[in-house]
C-alpha positions as CSV (number, residue, x, y, z in Angstrom):
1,X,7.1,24.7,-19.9
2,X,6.8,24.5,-24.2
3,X,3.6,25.3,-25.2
4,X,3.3,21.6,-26.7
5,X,4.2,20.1,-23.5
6,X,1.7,22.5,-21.9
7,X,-0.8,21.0,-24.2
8,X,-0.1,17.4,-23.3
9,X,-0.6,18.2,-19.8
10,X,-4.1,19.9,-19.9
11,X,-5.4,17.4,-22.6
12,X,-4.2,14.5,-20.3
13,X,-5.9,16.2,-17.5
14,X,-9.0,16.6,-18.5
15,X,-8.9,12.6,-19.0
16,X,-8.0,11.9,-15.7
17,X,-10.7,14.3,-14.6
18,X,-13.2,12.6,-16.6
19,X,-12.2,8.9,-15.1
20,X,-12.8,10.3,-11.9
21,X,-15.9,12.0,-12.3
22,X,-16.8,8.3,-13.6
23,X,-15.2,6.5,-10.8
24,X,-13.2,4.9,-12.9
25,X,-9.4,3.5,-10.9
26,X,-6.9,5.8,-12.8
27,X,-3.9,4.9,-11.3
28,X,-2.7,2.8,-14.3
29,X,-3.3,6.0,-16.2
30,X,0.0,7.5,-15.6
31,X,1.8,9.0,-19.0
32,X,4.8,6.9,-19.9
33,X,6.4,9.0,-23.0
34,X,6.0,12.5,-23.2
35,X,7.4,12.6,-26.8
36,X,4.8,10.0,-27.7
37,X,1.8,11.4,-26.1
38,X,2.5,14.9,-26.7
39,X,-0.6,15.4,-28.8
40,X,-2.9,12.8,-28.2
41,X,-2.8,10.0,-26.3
42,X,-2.4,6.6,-28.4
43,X,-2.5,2.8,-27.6
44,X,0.4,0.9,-27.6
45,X,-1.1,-1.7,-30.0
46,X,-3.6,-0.5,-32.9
47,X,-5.6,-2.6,-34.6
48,X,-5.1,-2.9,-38.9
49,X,-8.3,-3.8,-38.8
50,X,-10.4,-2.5,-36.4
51,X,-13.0,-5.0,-35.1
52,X,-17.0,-4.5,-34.4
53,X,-17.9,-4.4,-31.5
54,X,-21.3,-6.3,-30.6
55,X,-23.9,-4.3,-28.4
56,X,-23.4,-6.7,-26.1
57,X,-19.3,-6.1,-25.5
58,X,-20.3,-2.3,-25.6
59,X,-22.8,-2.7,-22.5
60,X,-19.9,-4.2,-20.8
61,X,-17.2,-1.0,-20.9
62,X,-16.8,1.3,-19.0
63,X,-16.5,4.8,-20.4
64,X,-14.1,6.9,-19.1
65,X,-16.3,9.8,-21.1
66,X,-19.5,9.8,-22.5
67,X,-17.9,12.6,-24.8
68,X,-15.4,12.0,-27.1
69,X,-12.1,12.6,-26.5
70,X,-11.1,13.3,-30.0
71,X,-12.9,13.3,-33.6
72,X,-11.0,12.2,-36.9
73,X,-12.3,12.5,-40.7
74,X,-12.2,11.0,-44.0
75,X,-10.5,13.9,-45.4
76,X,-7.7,14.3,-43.6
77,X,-6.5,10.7,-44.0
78,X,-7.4,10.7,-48.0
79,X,-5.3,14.0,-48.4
80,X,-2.1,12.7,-46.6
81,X,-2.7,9.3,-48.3
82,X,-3.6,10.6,-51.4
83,X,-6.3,8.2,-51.6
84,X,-9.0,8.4,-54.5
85,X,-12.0,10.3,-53.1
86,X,-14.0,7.9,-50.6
87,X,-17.3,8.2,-48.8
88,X,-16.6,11.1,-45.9
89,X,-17.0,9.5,-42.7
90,X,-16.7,10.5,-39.0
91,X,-14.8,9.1,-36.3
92,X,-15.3,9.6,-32.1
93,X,-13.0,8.4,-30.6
94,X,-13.1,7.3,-26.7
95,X,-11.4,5.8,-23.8
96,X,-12.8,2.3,-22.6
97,X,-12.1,-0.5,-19.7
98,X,-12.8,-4.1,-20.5
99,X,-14.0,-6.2,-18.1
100,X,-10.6,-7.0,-17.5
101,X,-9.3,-4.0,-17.1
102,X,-7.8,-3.2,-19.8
103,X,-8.2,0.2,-21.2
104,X,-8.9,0.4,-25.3
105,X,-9.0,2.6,-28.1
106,X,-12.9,2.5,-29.4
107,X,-14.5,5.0,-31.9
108,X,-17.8,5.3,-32.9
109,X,-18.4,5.7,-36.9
110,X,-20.7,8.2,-36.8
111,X,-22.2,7.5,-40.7
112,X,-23.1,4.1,-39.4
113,X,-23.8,4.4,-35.7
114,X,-21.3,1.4,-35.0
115,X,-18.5,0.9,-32.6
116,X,-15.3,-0.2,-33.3
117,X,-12.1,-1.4,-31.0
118,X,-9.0,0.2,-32.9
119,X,-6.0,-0.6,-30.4
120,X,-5.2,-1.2,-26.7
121,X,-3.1,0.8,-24.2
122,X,-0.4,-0.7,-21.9
């Protein structure tokens, strides 16, 4: 097994582990695409404009962690962009059911201790 494919396998682990340490039905969790979730897993639809969330909708989810799964930055996206020099800001990013069901993409802005939704998985 590639070391990338490797990688997949023990990130995507670890969030199954943590949906069942929250109790949390998984079985929709299954990996569809390697090649697409190879480094980190990513919804099928994101969001061009991510939308507040209310605390209200937040009370609602269910976390599958309360730990991030991953953590993005200003910088990197200004660098590849070549955007002019913004405020730095902090991204956590974590796994989420709806009342529904469905399972989103939310991060918390760190700068501004707001949640976001930023895209939805299959």
């Amino acid at each position: 097994m590639s070391l990338e494919i490797s990688s997949f396998y023990e990130r995507w682990q670890r969030l199954m582990n943590l949906a069942k340490l929250e109790k949390i039905e998984i079985g929709f969790l299954q990996p569809v695409s390697l090649k697409d979730l190879a480094k980190n897993p990513r919804p099928a639809l994101i969001l061009q404009d991510p939308l507040a969330l209310s605390n209200d909708f937040i009370e609602d989810l269910k976390f599958i962690s309360h730990l991030p799964y991953e953590q993005i930055e200003t910088s990197w996206w200004e660098i590849f962009c070549r955007l002019p020099q913004k405020t730095h800001r902090t991204r956590d990013y974590y796994f989420a059911l709806n009342s529904e069901g469905q399972l989103l993409w939310i991060y918390k802005e760190l700068e501004c201790d707001e949640y976001f939704l930023h895209g939805y998985f299959d």
